[in-house]
C-alpha positions as CSV (number, residue, x, y, z in Angstrom):
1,X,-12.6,22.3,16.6
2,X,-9.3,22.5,14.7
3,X,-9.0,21.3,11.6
4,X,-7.2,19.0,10.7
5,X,-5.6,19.4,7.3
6,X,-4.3,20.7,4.4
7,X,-5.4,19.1,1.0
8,X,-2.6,19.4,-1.8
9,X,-5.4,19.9,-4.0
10,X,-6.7,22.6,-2.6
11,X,-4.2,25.3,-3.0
12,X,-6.1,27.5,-4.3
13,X,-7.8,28.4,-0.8
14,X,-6.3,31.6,0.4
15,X,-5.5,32.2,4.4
16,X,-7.8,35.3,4.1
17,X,-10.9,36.6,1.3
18,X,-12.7,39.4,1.1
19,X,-15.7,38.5,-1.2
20,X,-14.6,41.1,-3.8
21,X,-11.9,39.3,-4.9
22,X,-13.2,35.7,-4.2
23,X,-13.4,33.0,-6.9
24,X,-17.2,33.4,-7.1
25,X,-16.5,37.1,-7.8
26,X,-14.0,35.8,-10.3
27,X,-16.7,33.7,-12.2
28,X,-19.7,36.0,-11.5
29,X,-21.7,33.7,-9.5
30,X,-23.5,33.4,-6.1
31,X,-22.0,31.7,-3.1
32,X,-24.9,29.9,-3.3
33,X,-24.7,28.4,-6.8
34,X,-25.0,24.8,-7.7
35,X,-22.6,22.5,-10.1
36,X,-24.3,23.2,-13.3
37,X,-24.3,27.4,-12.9
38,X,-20.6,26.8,-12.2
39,X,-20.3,24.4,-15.3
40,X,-22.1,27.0,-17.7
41,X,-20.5,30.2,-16.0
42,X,-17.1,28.6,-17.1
43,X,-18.0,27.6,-20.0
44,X,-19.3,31.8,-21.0
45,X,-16.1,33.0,-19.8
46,X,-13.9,30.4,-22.0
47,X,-15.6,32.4,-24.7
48,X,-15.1,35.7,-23.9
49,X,-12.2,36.2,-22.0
50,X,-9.7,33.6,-23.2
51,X,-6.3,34.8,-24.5
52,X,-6.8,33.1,-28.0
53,X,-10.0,34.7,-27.9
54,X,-9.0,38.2,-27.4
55,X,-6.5,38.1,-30.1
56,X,-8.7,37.1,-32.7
57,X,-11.5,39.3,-31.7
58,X,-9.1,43.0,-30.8
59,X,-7.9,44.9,-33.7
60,X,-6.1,48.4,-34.3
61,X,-5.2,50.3,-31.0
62,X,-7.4,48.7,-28.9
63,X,-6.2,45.6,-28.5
64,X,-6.1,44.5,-25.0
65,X,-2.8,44.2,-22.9
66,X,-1.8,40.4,-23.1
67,X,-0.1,40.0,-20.2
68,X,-3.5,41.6,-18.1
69,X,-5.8,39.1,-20.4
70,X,-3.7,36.1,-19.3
71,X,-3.5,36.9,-15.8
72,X,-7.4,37.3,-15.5
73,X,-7.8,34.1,-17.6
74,X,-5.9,32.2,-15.4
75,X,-7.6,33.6,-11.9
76,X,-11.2,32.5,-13.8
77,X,-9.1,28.6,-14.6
78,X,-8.1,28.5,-10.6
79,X,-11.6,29.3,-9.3
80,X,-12.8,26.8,-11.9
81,X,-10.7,24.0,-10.6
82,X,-11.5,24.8,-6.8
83,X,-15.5,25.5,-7.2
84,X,-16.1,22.5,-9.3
85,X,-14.7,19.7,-7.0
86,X,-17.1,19.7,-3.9
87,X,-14.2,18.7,-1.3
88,X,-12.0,21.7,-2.8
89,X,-15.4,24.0,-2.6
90,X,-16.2,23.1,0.9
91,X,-12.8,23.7,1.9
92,X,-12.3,27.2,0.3
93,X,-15.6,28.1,1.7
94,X,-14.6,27.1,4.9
95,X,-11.2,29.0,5.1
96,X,-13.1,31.7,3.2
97,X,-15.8,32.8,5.4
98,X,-18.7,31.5,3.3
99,X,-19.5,28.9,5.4
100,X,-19.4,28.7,9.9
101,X,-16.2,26.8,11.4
102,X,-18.8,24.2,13.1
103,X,-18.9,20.5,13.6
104,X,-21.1,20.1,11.0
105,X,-18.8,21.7,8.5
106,X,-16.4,19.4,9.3
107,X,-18.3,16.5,9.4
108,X,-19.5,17.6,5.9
109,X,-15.7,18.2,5.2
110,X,-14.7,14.6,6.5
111,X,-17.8,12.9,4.5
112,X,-16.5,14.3,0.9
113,X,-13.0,13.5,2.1
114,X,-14.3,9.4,2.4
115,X,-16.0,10.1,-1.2
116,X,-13.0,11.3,-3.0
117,X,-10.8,8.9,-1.4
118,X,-13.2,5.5,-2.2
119,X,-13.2,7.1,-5.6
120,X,-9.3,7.2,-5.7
121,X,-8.8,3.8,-4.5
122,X,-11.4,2.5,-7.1
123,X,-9.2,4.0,-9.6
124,X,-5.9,2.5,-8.6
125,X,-6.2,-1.2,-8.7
126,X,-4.1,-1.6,-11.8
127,X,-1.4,0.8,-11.4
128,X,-1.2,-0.8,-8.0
129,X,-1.3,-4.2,-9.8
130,X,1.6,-3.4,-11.9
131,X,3.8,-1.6,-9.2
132,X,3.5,-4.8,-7.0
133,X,4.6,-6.7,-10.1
134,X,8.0,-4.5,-10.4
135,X,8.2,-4.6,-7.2
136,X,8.2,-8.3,-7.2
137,X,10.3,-8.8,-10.0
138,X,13.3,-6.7,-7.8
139,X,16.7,-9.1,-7.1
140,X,16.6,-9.7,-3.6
141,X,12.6,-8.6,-3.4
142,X,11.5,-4.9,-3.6
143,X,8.8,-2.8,-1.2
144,X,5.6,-5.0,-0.7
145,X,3.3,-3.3,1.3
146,X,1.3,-6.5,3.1
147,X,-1.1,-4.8,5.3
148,X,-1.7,-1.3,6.3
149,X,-4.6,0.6,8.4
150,X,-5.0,4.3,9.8
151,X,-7.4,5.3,12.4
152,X,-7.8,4.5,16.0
153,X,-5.7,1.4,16.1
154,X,-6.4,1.2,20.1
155,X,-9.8,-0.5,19.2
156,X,-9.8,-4.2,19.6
157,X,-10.8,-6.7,17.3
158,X,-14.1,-7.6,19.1
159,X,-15.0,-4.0,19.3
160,X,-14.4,-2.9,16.2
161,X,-16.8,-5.7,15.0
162,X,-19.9,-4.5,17.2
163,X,-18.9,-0.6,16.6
164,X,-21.5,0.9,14.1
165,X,-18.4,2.7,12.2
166,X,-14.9,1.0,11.8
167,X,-12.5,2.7,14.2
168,X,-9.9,2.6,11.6
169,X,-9.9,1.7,7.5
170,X,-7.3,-0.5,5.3
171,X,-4.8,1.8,3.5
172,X,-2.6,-0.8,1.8
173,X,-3.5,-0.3,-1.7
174,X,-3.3,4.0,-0.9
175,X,0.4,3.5,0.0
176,X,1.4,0.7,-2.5
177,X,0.4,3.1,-5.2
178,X,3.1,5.6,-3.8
179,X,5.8,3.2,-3.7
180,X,8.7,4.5,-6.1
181,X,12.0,2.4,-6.8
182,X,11.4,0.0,-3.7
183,X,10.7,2.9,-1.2
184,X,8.3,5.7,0.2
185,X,8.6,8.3,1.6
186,X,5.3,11.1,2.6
187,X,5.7,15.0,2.3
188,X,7.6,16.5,5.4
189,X,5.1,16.0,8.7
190,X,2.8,18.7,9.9
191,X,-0.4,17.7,7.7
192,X,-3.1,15.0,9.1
193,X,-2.6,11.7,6.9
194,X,-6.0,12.2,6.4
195,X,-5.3,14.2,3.6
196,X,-3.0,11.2,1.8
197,X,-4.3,10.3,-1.8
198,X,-7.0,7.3,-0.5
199,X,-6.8,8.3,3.0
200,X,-9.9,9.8,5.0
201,X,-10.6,10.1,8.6
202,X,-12.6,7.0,10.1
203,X,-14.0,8.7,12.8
204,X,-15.7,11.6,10.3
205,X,-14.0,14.6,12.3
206,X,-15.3,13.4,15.9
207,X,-11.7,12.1,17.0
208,X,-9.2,12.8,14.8
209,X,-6.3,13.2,17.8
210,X,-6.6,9.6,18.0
211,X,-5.9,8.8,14.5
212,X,-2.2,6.3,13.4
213,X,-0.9,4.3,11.0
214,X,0.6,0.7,11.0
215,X,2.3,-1.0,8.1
216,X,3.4,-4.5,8.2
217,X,5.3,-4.3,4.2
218,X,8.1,-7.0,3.3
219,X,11.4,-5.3,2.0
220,X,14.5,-7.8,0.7
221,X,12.2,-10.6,1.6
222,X,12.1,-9.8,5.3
223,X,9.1,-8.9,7.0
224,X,8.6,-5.2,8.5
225,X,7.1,-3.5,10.5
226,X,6.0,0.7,11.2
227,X,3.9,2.8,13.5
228,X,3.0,6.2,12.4
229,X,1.9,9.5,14.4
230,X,-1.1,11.2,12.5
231,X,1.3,14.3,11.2
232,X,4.1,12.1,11.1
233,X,6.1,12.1,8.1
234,X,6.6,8.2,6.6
235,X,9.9,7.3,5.7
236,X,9.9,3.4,4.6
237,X,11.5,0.9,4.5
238,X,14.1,1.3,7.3
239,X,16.3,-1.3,9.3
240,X,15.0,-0.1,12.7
241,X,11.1,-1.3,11.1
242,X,12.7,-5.4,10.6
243,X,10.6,-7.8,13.0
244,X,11.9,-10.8,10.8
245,X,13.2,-12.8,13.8
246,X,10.4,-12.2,15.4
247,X,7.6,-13.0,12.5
248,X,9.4,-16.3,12.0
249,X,9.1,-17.1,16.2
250,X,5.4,-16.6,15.8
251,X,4.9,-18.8,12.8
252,X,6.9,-22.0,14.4
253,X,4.6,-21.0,17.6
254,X,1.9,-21.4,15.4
255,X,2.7,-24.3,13.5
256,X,3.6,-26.1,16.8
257,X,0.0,-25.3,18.4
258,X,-1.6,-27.1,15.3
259,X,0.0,-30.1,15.4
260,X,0.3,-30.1,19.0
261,X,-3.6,-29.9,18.5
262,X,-4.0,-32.6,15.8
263,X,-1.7,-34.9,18.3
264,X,-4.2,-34.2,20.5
265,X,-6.7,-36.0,18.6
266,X,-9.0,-32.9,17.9
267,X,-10.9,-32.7,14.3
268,X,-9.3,-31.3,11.6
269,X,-12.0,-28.1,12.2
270,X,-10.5,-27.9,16.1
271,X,-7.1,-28.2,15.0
272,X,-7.2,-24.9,11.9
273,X,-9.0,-22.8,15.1
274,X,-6.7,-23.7,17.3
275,X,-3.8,-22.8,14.9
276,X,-5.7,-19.3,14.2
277,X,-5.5,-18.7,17.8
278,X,-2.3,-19.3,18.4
279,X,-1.5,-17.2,15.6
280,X,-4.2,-14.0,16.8
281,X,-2.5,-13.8,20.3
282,X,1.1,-14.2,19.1
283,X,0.1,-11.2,16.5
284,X,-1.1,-9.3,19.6
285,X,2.4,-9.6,21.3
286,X,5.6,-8.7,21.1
287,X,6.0,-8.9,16.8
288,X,2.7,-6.3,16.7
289,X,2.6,-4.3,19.6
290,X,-1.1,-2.2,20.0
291,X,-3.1,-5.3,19.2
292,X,-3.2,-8.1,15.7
293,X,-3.1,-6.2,12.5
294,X,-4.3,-9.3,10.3
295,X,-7.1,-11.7,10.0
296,X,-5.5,-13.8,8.0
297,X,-5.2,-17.1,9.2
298,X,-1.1,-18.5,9.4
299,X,-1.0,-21.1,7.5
300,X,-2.3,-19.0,4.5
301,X,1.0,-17.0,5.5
302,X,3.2,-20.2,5.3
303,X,1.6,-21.3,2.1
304,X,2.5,-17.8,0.7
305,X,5.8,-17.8,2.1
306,X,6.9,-21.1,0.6
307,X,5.3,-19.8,-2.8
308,X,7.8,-16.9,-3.2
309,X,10.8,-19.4,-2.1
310,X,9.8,-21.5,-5.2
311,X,9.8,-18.4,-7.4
312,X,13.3,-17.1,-6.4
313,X,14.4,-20.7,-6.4
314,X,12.8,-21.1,-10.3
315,X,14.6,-17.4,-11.2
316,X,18.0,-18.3,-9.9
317,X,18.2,-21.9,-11.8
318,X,16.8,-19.7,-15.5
319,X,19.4,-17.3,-14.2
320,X,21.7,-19.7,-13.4
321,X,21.6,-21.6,-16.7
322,X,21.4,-18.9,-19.0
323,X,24.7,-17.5,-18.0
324,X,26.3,-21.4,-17.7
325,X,24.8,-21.2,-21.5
326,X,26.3,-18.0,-22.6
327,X,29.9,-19.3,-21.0
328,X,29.9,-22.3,-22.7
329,X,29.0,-20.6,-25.9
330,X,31.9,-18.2,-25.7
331,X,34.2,-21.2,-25.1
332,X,33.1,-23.5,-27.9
333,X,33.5,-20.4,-30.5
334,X,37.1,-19.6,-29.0
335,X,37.8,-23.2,-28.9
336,X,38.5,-23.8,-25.7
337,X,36.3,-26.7,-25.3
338,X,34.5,-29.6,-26.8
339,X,30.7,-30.5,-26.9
340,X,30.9,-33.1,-23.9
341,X,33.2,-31.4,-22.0
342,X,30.6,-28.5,-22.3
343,X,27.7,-30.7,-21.5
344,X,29.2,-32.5,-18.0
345,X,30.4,-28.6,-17.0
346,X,27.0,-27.0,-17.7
347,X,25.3,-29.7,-15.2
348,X,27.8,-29.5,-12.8
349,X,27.0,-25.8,-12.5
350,X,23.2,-26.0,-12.8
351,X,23.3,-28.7,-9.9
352,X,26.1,-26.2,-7.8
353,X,23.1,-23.6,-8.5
354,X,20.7,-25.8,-7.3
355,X,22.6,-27.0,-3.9
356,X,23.7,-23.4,-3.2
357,X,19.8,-22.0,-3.8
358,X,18.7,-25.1,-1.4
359,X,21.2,-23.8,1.1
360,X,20.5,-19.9,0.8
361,X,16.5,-20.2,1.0
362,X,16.2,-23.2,3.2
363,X,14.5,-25.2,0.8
364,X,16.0,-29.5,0.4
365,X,17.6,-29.9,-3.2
366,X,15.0,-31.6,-5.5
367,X,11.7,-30.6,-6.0
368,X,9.3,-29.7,-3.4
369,X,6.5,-32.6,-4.1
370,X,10.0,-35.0,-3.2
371,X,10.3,-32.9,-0.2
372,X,6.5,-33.2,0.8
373,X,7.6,-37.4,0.7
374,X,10.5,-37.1,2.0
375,X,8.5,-35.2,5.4
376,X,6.3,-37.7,4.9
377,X,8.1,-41.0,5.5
378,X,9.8,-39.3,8.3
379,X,7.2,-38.6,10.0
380,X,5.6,-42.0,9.3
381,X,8.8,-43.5,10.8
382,X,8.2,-41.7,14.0
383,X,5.0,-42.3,14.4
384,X,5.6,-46.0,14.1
385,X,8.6,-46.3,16.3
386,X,6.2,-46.2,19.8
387,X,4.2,-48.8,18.2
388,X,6.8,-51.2,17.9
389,X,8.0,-50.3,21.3
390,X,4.5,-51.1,22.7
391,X,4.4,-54.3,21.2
392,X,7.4,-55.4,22.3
C-alpha cells in the first residue's frame, strides 16, 4: 500500500540507509531502543562530543578539527530530533528498512499521525482565538473560516452517525490557525493533506484515495465556499469559491418553511424541526454540492448574521463621529465656524452616517429593538385585516 505522505517534520528520513550510517548508529543505540535509552544516549553525547565541549577540554596540537566536531555534533542533534518524536521514528524506520512496508505499519503510522494532530489542535485554541479576532476586526471583514472537514465527504449524515469511526473529522480550527493577512494558501500539491499541522487521516490508512476537503469560510462578509482533492494544493479565498447568492436563497427558503409551518398551526417544537429541515435539504443542494456540511440549525445562522450587521453598523457610526469630531475641531481652531454651527453639522453627518449604513447593510435606520416593533405592528396589521373582512 502506498503511502501516503510526506511529513515536513520529518526531514530528516533519508530516501535510502544503510545501518552504518543510520541515526541509531549516530547515537549508539539499538533499533530496538525505547524513549528513555534515547533520552540518556543524548544526553552522554551532549557531554562529550559538543563543540563547546571539545574546546574547553583539547589543548596543544591535538586539538580536534572544528569544522569535523560540528559536523558530527549536528548529525547526533538530527537523529535526536527524529528518534525522540514517535511519528518522526516510525516514519524513518519505515523509509529506513527497520521496520516491513505492511498495513500494520501504516495503520501504526496513521494512529500517531491522529495523536500528534489532537495534540496540535489542543494547543491552538488561542492563537486561533486571536487570529479570528484580527480577522474580524478587518474593514470590510477578513478570512473566517466557518466550517471545514477532510475525509470521505461522500458519507451521509445518517451513516456517518451509525459508522463505528467518523468517515471524515472537523478541520476548522487546523486551517484558521494558518490563515495570514486574510488569506491561505497550502505548500504546492503532491503531499496527502493528511500531513497538514492538525490533519490526520479518518480512515487510519484503510482508504486514503477517498480522502477531500470542504471549507465553507466568509471572506468581505460574503459566504464561500471550496472543495479540495487530497494532494491538492489550497489557495483561499478566491472569487470562483462565492455561493453568496446562493447562501442567502436558502436562508429565505428556510425562513419561509418556518413560518409557513407556524401558519400552519403546528407547535412551536414542529415549527424549529420543520425549519431545520428545510434548511438540511437546501444545504444538500445546489449551495453545497456532495451532501450538508453543517448541523447547525438556520436560525442560529440568521441570529449570527444580524449580530455582525450590528457590529459594522456600531464601527461605522464611532468611525463616523470621530472623524465628524476631528473636522469640526480643525474648523473651530482655524475659525471657520462657531459652536452651534458645529453642533447642527456634526448631527447632520452622524444621522447621513446612520441612513447611508441602513441603506448599505440592509438594516431600517433606528435601532434594531424599534425595528423588532416596527415588524411587529405590521405583521399585527395583517393578521387582522381577514378578520375584519370576515366579520363584515
Amino acid at each position: 500500500m502506498p503511502l501516503p505522505l510526506h511529513d515536513n517534520r520529518a526531514s530528516g528520513v533519508p530516501g535510502s540507509t544503510s545501518r552504518s550510517d543510520s541515526h541509531y548508529a549516530t547515537l549508539g543505540v539499538a533499533p530496538t531502543a525505547d524513549e528513555n535509552s534515547i533520552r540518556s544516549r543524548f544526553k552522554l553525547l551532549s557531554l562529550q562530543a559538543h563543540p563547546d565541549k571539545q574546546r574547553r577540554t583539547a589543548n596543544g596540537p591535538a586539538q580536534p578539527d572544528l569544522a569535523e566536531v560540528q559536523a558530527r555534533w549536528k548529525r547526533i542533534e538530527e537523529a535526536h530530533t527524529v528518534l525522540s518524536d514517535p511519528l518522526t521514528r516510525a516514519l524513518y524506520d519505515l523509509h529506513a528498512g527497520f521496520v516491513p512496508d505492511s498495513e500494520e505499519t501504516h495503520a501504526r503510522i496513521a494512529r500517531l499521525k491522529r495523536k500528534d494532530a489532537q495534540r496540535a489542535v489542543a494547543t491552538m485554541e488561542e492563537t486561533v482565538a486571536a487570529i479570528r479576532a484580527r480577522e474580524e476586526s478587518v474593514p470590510g471583514g477578513g478570512l473566517l473560516i466557518l466550517e471545514a472537514r477532510y475525509g470521505d465527504l461522500s458519507v451521509s449524515e445518517a451513516a456517518a452517525s451509525r459508522a463505528v469511526s467518523a468517515p471524515y473529522i472537523d478541520v476548522t480550527v487546523p486551517l484558521q490557525y494558518q490563515v495570514s493577512e486574510s488569506a491561505l494558501t497550502s505548500a504546492p500539491g503532491g503531499a496527502s493533506l493528511a500531513w497538514l499541522e492538525g490533519f490526520y487521516d479518518p480512515s487510519m490508512g484503510a482508504n486514503p484515495q477517498a480522502n477531500r476537503l470542504r471549507v465553507r469560510y466568509k471572506f468581505l462578509g460574503l459566504m464561500h465556499q471550496a472543495e479540495f482533492a487530497d494532494n491538492e494544493q489550497i489557495v483561499i479565498p478566491l472569487q470562483e469559491h462565492d455561493i453568496e447568492e446562493q447562501w442567502q436563497e436558502e436562508q429565505a427558503a428556510a425562513a419561509g418553511a418556518a413560518q409557513a409551518a407556524s401558519a400552519s398551526g403546528r407547535s412551536s417544537f414542529g415549527g424549529a424541526a420543520a425549519a431545520a429541515a428545510a434548511g438540511r435539504s437546501s444545504l444538500a443542494g445546489s449551495c453545497l454540492p456532495g451532501g450538508r456540511l453543517s448541523t447547525v440549525a438556520p436560525s442560529a445562522h440568521l441570529r449570527a448574521a444580524h449580530l455582525a450587521r450590528i457590529k459594522a453598523r456600531r464601527r461605522l457610526l464611532l468611525y463616523s463621529g470621530l472623524a465628524a469630531v476631528g473636522v469640526g475641531i480643525y474648523l473651530l481652531r482655524s475659525g471657520k465656524l462657531s459652536g452651534s454651527s458645529l453642533s447642527q453639522r456634526v448631527s447632520s453627518f452622524i444621522e447621513e452616517a446612520r441612513r447611508f449604513l441602513a441603506q448599505r447593510i440592509g438594516l431600517e435606520a433606528g435601532t434594531p429593538r424599534q425595528a423588532m416593533q416596527q415588524q411587529t405592528q405590521m405583521q399585527a396589521t395583517s393578521n387582522a385585516a381577514p378578520a375584519a373582512a370576515a366579520s363584515d
